[in-house]
N, C-alpha and C positions, 0 to 999 in steps of 0.2 A: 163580319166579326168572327165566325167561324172558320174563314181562309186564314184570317189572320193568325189566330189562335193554334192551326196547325202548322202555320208556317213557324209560328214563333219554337214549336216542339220541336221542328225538324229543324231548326235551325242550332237551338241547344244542342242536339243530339247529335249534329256534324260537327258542332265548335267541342263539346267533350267527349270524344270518341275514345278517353280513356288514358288510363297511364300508359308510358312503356314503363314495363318494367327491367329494371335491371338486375344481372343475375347475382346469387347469395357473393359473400365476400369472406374468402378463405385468405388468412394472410397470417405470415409469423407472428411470436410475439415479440413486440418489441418495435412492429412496423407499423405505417400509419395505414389505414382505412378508409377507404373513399365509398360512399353510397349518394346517388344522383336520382332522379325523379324527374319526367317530364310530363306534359299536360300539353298536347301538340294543338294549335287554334283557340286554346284555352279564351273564350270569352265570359266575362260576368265574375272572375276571382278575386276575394273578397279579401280570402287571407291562405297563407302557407303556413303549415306545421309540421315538424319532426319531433317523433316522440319516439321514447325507447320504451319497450315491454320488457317488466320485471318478469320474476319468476313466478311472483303471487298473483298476475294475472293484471295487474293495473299499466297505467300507461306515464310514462314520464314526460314533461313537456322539456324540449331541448331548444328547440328554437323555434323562432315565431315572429313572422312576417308578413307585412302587406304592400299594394302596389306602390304607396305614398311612406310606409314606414323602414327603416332598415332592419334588419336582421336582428333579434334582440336573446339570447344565449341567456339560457336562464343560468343561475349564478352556481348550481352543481355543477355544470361544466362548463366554466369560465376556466381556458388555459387546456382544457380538452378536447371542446369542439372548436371548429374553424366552419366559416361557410365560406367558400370559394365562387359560388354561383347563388345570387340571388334573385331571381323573377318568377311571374307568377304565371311563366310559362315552363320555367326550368327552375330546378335547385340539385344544389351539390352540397353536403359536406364532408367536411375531413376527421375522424374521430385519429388522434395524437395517440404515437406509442401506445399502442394497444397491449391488457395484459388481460389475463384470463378471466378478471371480473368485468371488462366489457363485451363478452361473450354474451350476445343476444339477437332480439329479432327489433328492426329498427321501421319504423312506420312513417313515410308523407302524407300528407292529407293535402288536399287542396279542396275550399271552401268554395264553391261554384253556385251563383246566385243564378237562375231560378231553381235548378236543377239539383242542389244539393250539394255531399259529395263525394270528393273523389279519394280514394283511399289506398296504397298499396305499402307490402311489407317485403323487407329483405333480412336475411338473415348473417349475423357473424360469427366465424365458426374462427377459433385460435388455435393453434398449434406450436408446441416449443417446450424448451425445457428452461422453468423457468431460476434454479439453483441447483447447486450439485456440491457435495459437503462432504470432507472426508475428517474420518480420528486416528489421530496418533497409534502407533504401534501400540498392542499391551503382549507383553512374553507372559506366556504359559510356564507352570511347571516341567511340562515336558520341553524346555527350551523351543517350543513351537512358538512366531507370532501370529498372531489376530489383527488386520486391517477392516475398517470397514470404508462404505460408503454409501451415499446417498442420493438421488436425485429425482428431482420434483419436476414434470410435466404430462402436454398430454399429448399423443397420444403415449400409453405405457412405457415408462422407460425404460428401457432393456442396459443393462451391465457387464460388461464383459471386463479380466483383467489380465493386462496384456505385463511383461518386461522387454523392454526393446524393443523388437519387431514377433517377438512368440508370446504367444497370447497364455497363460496359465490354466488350461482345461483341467490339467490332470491333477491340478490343486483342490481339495476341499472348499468348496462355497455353501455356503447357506444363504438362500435370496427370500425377502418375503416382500407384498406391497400393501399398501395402504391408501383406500380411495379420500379424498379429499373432499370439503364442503365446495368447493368451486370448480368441481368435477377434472381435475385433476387426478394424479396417482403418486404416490411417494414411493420409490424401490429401493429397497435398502439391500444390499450383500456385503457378507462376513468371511472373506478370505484368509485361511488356516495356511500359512507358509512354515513348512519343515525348514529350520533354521539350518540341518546337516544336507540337503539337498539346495537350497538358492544361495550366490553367490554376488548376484548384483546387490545394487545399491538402494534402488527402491522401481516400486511399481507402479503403473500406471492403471486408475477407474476411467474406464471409459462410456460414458451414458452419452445412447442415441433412441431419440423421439421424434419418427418420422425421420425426416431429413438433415434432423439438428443433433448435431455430435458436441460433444464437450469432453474435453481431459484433466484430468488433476493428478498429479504426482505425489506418491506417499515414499518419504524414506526410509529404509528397512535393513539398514547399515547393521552387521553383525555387532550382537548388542553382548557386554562384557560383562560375565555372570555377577552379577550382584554382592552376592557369599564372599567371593573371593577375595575383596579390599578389607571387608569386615574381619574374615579370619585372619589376612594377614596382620591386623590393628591388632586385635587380638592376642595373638603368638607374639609380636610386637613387647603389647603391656605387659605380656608375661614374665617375656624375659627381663623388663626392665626391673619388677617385682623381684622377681631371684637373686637378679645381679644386685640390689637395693638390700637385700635378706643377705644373703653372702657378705657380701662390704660390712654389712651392719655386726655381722656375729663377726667378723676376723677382726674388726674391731674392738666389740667387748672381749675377745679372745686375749687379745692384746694387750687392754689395759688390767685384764686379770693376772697377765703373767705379770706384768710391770711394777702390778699391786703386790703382786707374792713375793717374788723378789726383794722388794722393800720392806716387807715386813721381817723375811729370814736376813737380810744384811741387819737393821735393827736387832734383832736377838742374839745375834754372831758379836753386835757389838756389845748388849748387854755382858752376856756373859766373858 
């Protein structure tokens, strides 16, 4: 009974000899994610599970599986997860278009009768930028304009602002960033263009995070002093006012003489 009993240990102990593990999963955003799990001789497994770990510490059930049942996606990620590989010697899934709030640490279990179980974790790290937003021109007083722009990812996104193929260093920027609840970063810069020194048509924001470049074009077409439509209306109403005042008095002028006249032919005829 006691040969038996240690063969039956040592025989667990060669059929679980453990996960492989596969290594973390760095991938863009935007792209899909693949994490796999094996359990090589795996005898005695009862059931497979994939769960994702929040931030508060708890564990999410994603999918869950046994030798006789299919894969069952629990209904938070229905249309997110895919399983590709189902057995309760191997599993694989695929997490869909991944975006910064799937950033975490992902867990298989394999439930392994007598022995317990088996348990391993990988982790998902994101990278990209995941918008970039620019405003409208505003003119300054000093006929200077103000562009801005913005862009959101991680790692930090850097701004640089180019016209054509010459990057604008020697222009006034103002940059500040902003960290994010989803551990992202927001970089905002506020490019000052001397309306009497630029000559193009508009500029390009350039945001690169990590590997990931993105462009936006702002137009910055010399813009036509404001004032000037106005005063010319103006000078405009004016004259029409005088010319309106003039016409008006050479006419009472007119039927003043026309009136006096007629009153001295009358008295020329009285008398």
């Amino acid at each position: 009974m006691l040969d038996y009993s240690v063969f039956l240990s040592l025989l667990t102990l060669v059929c679980s000899a453990g996960i492989l593990k596969r290594e973390d999963v760095n991938v863009s955003l935007g792209q899909d994610a693949t994490f796999s799990c094996e359990l090589p001789g795996a005898v005695g497994v009862k059931q497979v599970i994939w769960q994702q770990h929040g931030d508060d510490g708890t564990l999410r059930n994603m999918v869950t599986f046994t030798e006789r049942s299919k894969p069952q996606v629990d209904d938070a990620f229905l249309g997110k997860v895919n399983v590709t590989v189902a057995s309760v010697q191997t599993t694989t899934i695929v997490i869909k278009n991944v975006t910064f709030a799937d950033e975490a640490c992902y867990v298989c279990t394999f439930s392994v009768y007598p022995s317990g179980t088996e348990r391993e974790t990988a982790c998902l790290t994101v990278q990209g930028l995941s918008e970039i937003t620019t405003q409208f021109p505003v003119k300054l007083k000093e006929k200077d304009t103000v562009v801005a722009c913005s862009a959101t990812g991680k790692p930090t996104p850097v701004i640089s602002w180019w016209s054509g193929e010459k990057e604008l260093s020697n222009y006034l920027s103002d940059t500040f960033t902003v960290q994010n609840g989803d551990s992202t970063v927001t970089t905002t810069s506020n490019l000052t263009i001397p309306q009497s020194q630029f000559s193009g048509k508009y500029v390009t924001c350039v945001a690169n995070s990590g590997s990931i470049e993105k462009r936006e074009h702002i137009t910055v077409e010399k813009q036509i002093d404001k004032e000037t439509p106005v005063a010319s209306r103006s000078y405009v109403l004016s004259a029409v006012v005088m010319i309106c005042c003039v016409v008006s008095a050479s006419c009472v002028i007119i039927l003043f003489h026309q009136k006096r006249k007629k009153h001295q032919k009358h008295l020329i005829e009285i008398a």
